[in-house]
C-alpha positions in Angstrom: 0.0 0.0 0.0 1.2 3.8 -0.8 1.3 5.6 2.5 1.2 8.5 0.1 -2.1 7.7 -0.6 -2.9 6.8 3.5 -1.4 10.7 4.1 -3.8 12.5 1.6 -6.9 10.8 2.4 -6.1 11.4 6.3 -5.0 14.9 5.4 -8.1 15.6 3.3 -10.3 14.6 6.4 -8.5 17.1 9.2 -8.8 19.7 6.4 -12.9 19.6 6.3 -12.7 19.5 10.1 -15.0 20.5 11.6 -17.8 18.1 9.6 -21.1 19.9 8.1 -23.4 17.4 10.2 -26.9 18.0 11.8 -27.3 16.5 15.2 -28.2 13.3 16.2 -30.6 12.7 19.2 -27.5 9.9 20.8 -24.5 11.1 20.6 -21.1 8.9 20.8 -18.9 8.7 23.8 -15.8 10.7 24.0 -14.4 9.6 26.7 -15.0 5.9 27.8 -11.5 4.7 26.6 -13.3 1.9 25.3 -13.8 0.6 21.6 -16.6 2.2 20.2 -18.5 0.3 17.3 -21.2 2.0 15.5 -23.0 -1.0 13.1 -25.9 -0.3 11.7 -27.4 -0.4 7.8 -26.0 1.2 5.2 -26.9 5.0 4.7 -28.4 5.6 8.1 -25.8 7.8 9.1 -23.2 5.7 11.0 -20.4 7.8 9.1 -21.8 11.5 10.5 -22.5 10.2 13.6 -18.9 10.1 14.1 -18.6 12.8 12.2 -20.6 14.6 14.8 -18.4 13.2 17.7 -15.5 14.7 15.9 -16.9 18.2 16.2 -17.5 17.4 19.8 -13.8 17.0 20.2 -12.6 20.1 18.4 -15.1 22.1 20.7 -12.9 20.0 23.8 -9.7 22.1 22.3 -8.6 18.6 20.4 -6.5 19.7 17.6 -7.6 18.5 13.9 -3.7 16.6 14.1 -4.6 14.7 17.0 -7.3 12.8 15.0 -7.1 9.9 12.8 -10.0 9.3 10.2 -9.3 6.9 7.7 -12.9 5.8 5.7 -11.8 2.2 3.6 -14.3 2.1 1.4 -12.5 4.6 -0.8 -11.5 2.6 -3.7 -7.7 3.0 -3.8 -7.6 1.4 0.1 -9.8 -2.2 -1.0 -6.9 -3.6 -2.2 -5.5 -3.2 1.7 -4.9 -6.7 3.2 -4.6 -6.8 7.1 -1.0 -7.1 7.5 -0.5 -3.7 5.7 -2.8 -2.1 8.6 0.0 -0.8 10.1 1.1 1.2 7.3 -2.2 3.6 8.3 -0.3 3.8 12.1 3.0 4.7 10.0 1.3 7.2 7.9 0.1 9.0 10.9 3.4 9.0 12.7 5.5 10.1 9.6 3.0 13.3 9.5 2.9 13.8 12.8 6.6 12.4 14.3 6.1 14.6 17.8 2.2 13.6 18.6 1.5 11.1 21.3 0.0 7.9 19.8 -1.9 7.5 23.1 -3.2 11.2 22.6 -4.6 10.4 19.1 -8.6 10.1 18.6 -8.4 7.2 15.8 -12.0 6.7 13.4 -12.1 3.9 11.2 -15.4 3.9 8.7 -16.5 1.0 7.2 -13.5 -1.1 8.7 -15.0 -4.1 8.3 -13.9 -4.2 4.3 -10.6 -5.3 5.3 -10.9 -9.4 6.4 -9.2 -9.5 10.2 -9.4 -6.2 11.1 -10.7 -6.6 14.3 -6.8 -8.3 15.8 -5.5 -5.0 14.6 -7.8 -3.0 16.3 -7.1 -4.7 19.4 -3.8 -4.4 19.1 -4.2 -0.7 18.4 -6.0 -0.2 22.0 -3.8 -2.5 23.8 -0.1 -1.0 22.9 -1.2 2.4 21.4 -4.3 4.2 21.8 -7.5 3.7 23.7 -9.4 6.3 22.1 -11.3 4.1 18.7 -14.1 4.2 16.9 -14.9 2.0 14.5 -18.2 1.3 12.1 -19.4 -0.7 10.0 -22.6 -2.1 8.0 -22.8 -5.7 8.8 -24.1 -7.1 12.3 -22.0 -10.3 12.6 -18.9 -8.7 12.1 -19.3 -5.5 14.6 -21.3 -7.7 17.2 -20.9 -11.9 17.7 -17.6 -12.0 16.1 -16.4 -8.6 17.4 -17.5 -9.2 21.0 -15.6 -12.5 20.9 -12.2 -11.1 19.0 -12.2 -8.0 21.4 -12.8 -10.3 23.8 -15.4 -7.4 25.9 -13.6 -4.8 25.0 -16.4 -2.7 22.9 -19.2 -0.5 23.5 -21.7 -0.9 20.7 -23.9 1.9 19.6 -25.9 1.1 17.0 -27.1 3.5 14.6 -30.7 3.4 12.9 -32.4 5.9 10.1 -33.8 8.9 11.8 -36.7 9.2 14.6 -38.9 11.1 14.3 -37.6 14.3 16.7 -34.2 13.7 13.9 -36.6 13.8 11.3 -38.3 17.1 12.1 -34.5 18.7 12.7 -33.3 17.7 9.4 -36.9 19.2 7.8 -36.0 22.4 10.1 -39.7 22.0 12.4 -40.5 23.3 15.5 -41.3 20.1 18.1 -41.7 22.7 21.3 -44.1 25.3 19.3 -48.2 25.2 20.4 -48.8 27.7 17.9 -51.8 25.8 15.4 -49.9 26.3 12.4 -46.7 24.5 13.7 -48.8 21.6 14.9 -50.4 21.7 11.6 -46.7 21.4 9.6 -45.7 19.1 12.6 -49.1 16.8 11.5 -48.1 16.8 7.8 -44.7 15.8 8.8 -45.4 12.6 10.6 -47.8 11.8 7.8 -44.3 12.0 5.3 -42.3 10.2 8.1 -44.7 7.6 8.3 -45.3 6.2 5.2 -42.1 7.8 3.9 -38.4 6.8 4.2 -36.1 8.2 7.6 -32.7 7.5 5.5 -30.9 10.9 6.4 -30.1 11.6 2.5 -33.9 10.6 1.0 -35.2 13.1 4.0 -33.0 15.9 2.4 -34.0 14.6 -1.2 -37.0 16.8 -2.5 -37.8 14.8 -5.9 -40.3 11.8 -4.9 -39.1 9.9 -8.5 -35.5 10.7 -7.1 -36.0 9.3 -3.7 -37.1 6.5 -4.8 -34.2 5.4 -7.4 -32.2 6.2 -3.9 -34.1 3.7 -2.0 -34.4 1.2 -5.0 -30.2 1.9 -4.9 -30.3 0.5 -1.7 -32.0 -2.4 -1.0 -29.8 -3.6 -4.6 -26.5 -3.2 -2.6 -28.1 -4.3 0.6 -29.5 -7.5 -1.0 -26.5 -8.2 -4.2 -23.5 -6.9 -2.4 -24.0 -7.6 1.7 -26.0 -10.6 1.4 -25.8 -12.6 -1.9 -22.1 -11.3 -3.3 -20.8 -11.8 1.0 -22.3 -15.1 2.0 -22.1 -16.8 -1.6 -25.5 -16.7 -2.5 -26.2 -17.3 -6.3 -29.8 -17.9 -6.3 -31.0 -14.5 -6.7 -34.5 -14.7 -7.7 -35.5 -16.5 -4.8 -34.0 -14.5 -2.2 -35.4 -11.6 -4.0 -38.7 -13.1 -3.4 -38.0 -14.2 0.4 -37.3 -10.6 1.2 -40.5 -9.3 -0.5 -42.3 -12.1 1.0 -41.2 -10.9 4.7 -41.5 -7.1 3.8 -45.4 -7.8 2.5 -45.9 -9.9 5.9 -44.2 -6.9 8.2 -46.6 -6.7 11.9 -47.6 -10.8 11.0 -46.0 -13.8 12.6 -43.7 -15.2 9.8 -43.4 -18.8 8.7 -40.5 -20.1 6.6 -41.7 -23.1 6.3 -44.9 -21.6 4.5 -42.3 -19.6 2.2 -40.6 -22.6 1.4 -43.6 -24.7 0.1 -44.9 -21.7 -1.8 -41.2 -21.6 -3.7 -41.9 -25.3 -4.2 -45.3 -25.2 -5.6 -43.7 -22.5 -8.3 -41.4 -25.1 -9.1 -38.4 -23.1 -7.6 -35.6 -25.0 -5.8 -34.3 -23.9 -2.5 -33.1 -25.9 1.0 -35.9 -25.0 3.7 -32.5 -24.4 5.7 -31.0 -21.8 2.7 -34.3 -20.1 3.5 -33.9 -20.3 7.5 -29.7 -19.0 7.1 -30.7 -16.0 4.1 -33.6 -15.2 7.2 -30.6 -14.6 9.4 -28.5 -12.9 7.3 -30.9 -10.4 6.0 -31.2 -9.2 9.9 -27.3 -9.3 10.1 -27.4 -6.6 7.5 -30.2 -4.6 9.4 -32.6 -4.9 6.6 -34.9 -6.4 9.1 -35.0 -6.5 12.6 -37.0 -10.1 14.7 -39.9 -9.8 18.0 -40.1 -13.3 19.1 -43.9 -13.7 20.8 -43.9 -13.4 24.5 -43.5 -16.2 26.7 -42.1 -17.3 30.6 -39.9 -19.7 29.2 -37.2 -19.2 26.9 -37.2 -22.6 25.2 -40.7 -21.6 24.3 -39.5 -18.5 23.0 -37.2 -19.7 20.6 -39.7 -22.3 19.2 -42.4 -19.5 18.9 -43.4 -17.8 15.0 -41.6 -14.6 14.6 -42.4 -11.6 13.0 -40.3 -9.3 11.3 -40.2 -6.0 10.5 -38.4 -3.8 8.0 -35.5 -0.8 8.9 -37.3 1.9 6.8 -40.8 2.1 5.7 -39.8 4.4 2.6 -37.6 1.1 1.9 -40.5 -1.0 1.9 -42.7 1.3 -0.3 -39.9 2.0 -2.9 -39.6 -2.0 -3.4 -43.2 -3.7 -3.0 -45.0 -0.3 -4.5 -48.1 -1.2 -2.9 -51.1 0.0 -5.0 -52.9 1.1 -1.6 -51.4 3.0 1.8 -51.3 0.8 4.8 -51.4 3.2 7.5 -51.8 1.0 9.9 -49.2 -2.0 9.3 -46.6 1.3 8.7 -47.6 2.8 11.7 -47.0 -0.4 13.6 -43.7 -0.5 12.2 -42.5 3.1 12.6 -43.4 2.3 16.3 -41.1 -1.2 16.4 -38.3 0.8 15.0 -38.8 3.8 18.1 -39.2 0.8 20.8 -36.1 -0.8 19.5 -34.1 2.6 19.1 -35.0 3.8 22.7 -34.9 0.0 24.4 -32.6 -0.2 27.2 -29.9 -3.2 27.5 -31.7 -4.3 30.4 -34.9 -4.1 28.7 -36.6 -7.0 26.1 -39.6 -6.8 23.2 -41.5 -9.2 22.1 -45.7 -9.6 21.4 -48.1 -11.6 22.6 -50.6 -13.7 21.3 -53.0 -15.8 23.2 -56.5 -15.7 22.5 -56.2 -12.2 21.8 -53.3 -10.0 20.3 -51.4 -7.3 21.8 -48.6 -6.2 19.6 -45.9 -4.8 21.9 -44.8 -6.1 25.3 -41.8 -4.3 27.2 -40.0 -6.3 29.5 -37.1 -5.8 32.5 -36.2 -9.6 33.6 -39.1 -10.9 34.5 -41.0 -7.9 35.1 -43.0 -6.9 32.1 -43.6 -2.9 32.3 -45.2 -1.6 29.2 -48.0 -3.3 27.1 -48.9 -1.3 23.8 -51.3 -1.4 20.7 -51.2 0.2 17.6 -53.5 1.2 15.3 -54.2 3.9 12.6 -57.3 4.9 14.1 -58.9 3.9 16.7 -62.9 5.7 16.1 -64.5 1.9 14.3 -66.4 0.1 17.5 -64.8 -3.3 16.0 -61.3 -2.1 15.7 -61.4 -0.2 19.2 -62.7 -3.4 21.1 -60.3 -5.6 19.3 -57.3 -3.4 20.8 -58.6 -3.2 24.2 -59.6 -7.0 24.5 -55.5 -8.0 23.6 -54.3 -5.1 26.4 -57.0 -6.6 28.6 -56.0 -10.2 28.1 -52.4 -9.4 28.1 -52.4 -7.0 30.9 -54.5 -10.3 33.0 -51.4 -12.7 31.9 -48.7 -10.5 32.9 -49.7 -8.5 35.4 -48.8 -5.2 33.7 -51.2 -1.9 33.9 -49.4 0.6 31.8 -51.9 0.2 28.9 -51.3 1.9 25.8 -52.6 2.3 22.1 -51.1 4.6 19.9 -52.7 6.2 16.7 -52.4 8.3 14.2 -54.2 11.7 16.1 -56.3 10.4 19.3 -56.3 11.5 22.7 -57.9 9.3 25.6 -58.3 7.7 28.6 -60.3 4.4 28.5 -61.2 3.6 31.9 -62.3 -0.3 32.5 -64.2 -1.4 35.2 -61.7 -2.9 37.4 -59.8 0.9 37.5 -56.9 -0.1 35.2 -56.8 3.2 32.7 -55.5 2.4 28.6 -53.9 5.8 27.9 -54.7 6.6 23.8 -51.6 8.4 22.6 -51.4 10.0 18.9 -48.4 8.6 17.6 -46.4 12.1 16.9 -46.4 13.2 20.5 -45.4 9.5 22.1 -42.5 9.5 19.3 -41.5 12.9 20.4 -41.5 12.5 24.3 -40.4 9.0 24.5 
């Protein structure tokens, strides 16, 4: 490798310091001398958000020198094999022959390109410098096999399109304004998050035919390049049609097996355990996200149907192009994505399903604390019983009474008889306060 080449792209980055980067609602750690990984999928912002933490430390009074930001998915660095990683560490030193390595702030984006990287970055933080961020766009390699190469030494933030409080920042709206026309433009605007797309670039994007070749560009790499072209898939056509198969089936349990024998009957040949592995590798790349259904014992758990649900709604609408608006199944997953964003590592999600339905259930060990149901609106008798009935029946199995439904634009208490309250929450303020 040049370490010409290594110099400019590291000199190039100090000179556009500090980044042009809106806020995030998390930011990074500066100071945990820990390895920071930021996974997440591609194009959610992973990239600014360090970007972002790099502005933090120039406000600190850390010089532009003292930071190391190398990017490896620029084309001239693919070639890079691990054992010429230490030419970056060279680079750096040659520039900078009188700076402390142990002083240096070191951000590698999109690491993971380079097979073995993680031994280097240990080595990095255990001889050198214990200040490391590092991101990347594939789950396995910045969480199992990372956690087990570092051997505990990361801290893994993980990055996800915007929320909604993101969202109205990067459309420049008011959140905190009571004045009827903000709350109108506030209205609109969840409408457009909502059954649009919360990728940072497609939310800046104004042209809806050229937000959608974006999203289209997307799910392309997402499916040829981190799943088919990294785990060796060749059969194209049918994973194409197991991914639009789950993204049609988003807020419903999920059977493989009934994916597999539909391939089948089309004549289509595929190993039910292809179908099971693609399943799993299509979450390691974020593209979808599991709930298992709720239950006390784990082994039951793992045997229960899951459902799935998809990172970006304006993902899902760019590929199916669904001839009608689902509100509802969209709204439902806009809220999965702000439950999972906002979990806590001590917390757990799943649903339940007995005789009734109840789609969200929030759990602290054994404790479960929230139970929540969503639906677009809530003013149809049928729908509005069917919603209470799962919270009641829910809330009777676990013992939980902090009820919830949240729609598009109601506010209400529903009391029931026994004096347990289900709060009705319009889904714009519970995304902003939660």
């Amino acid at each position: 490798m040049d370490k010409r080449i290594i110099k400019g792209l590291i000199a190039l980055n100090q000179s556009q310091m500090p980044y042009k980067a809106i806020e995030r609602d998390e930011p990074l750690p500066l100071d945990r001398k820990k390895i920071i990984t930021v996974p997440g999928v591609r194009r959610c912002g992973k990239s600014y958000k360090m970007k972002i933490a790099v502005n933090a430390l120039l406000k600190k009074g850390i010089k532009a020198q003292q930071i190391l930001w190398l990017g490896f998915d620029d084309e001239r660095l693919l070639p890079m094999e691990v054992n010429e990683l230490d030419d970056v560490l060279n680079a750096y030193r040659e520039m900078y022959p009188d700076q402390q390595m142990s002083e240096v702030y070191m951000f590698f984006d999109e690491i993971q390109l380079i097979k073995g990287w993680e031994y280097f970055v240990l080595r990095v933080y255990k001889n050198y410098c214990q200040n490391i961020w590092i991101s990347g766009s594939n789950a396995t390699m910045l969480s199992t096999e990372l956690v087990s190469a570092l051997r505990g030494y990361p801290l893994e933030y993980k990055t996800y399109p915007l929320s909604f409080s993101e969202y109205c920042r990067f459309r420049n709206l008011m959140t905190d304004s009571w004045l009827e026309s903000d709350q109108t433009k506030l209205s609109f605007a969840f409408e457009a998050y909502n059954s649009g797309s919360a990728f940072p670039e497609v939310v800046l994007t104004e042209d809806f035919i050229e937000k959608t070749k974006i999203l289209q560009g997307y799910y392309d790499t997402m499916l040829l390049k981190d799943v088919a072209e990294h785990y060796g898939i060749s059969n194209l056509k049918v994973l194409r049609y197991l991914c639009k198969r789950m993204m049609g089936n988003v807020t419903k349990p999920t059977s493989i097996n009934s994916i597999y024998n539909d391939i089948k009957s089309q004549g289509l040949k595929v190993g039910k355990n292809d179908l099971y592995r693609w399943t799993d590798y299509l979450c390691d790349v974020f593209l979808f996200m599991r709930l298992p259904i709720f239950t006390e014992s784990l082994k039951e758990e793992m045997r229960g149907q899951e459902k799935y649900y998809v990172i970006d709604n304006g993902l899902r609408q760019a590929v199916l192009m669904p001839l009608s608006q689902d509100n509802g199944k969209l709204l439902e997953n806009t809220v999965f994505l702000h439950l999972t964003r906002c979990l806590k590592p001590f917390e757990h999600l799943t649903y339940y399903k007995g005789k009734k339905e109840c789609d969200f259930v929030v759990q602290q060990a054994d404790t479960v604390t929230k139970l929540i149901q969503v639906t677009w609106d809530i003013h149809e008798s049928e729908t509005r019983q069917r919603e209470i009935d799962g919270l009641i029946e829910a809330s009777d199995r676990t013992g939980c009474q902090n009820l919830s439904i949240i729609t598009s634009d109601t506010t209400e208490d529903i009391p029931l008889t026994d004096g347990r309250i289900i709060h009705v929450i319009p889904a714009p303020h519970w995304l902003l306060s939660t």
